[in-house]
C-alpha positions as CSV (number, residue, x, y, z in Angstrom):
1,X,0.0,0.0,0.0
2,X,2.7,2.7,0.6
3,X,3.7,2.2,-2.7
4,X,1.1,3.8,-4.3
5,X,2.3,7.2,-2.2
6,X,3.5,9.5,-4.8
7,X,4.4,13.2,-4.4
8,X,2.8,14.1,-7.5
9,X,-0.8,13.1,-6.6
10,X,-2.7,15.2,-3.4
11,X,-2.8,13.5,0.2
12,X,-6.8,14.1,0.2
13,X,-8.9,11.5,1.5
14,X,-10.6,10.8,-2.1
15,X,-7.1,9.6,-3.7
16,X,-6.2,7.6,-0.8
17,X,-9.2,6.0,-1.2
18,X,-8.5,5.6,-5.1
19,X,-4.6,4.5,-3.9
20,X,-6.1,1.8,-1.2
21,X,-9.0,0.7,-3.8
22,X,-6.7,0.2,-7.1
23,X,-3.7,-1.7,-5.0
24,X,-6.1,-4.2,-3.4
25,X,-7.5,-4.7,-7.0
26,X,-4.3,-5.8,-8.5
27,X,-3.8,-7.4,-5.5
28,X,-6.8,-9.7,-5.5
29,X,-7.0,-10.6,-9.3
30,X,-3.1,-10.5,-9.9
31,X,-2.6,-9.5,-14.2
32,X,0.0,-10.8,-15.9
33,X,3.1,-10.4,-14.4
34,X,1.5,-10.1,-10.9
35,X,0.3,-13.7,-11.5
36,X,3.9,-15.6,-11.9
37,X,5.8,-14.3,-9.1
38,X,2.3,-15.4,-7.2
39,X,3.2,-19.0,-8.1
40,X,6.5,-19.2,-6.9
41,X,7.2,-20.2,-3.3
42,X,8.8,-18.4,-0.9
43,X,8.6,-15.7,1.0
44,X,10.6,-13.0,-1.2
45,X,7.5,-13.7,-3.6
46,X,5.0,-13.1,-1.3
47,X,6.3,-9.7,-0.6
48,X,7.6,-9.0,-4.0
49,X,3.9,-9.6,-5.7
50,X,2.5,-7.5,-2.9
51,X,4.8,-4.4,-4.0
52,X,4.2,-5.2,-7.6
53,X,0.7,-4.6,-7.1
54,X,1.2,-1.3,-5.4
55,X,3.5,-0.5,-8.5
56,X,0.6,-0.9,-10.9
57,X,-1.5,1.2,-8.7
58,X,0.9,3.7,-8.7
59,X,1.0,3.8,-12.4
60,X,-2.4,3.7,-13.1
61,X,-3.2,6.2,-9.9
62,X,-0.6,8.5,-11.7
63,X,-2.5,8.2,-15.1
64,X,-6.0,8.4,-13.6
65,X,-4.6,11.8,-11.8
66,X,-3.1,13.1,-14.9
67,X,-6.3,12.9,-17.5
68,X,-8.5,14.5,-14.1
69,X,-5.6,17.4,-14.2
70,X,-5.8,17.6,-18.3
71,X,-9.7,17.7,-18.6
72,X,-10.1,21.7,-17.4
73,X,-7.2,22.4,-20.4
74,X,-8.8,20.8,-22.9
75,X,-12.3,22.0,-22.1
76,X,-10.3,25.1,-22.2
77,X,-8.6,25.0,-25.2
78,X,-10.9,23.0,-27.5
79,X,-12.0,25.7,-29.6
80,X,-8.8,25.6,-31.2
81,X,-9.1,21.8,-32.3
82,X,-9.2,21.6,-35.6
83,X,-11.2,18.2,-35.7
């Protein structure tokens, strides 16, 4: 769980929440690469899947805060699209 801590994202209780809710998600159903360090015994690999779950939170907590910042400057700014 305190991998998903970034200094990037705001300490507010709503992206805690996000942080707590996305890490226990790729905890529980475990993608791809989550899934074969799961297999393996020992208990390095019961940590390390743990903190690669919190790594994929990160990254997707960091892309999930990144479109909510972008939004306002494109609502902005989209009367110069040229679409």
């Amino acid at each position: 769980m305190l991998t998903t801590i970034s200094p990037i994202i705001p300490d507010n209780f709503i992206w805690m929440f996000f942080s707590f809710a996305l890490f226990r998600l790729f905890d529980i159903f475990k993608p791809f690469p989550i899934n074969l360090i799961d297999k393996k015994v020992g208990a390095f690999y019961i940590i390390f899947d743990d903190i690669l779950a919190g790594i994929f939170a990160l990254i997707t907590l960091q892309l999930l805060y990144f479109i909510y910042t972008m939004i306002p400057f494109l609502i902005i700014f989209q009367k110069f699209w040229i679409f």
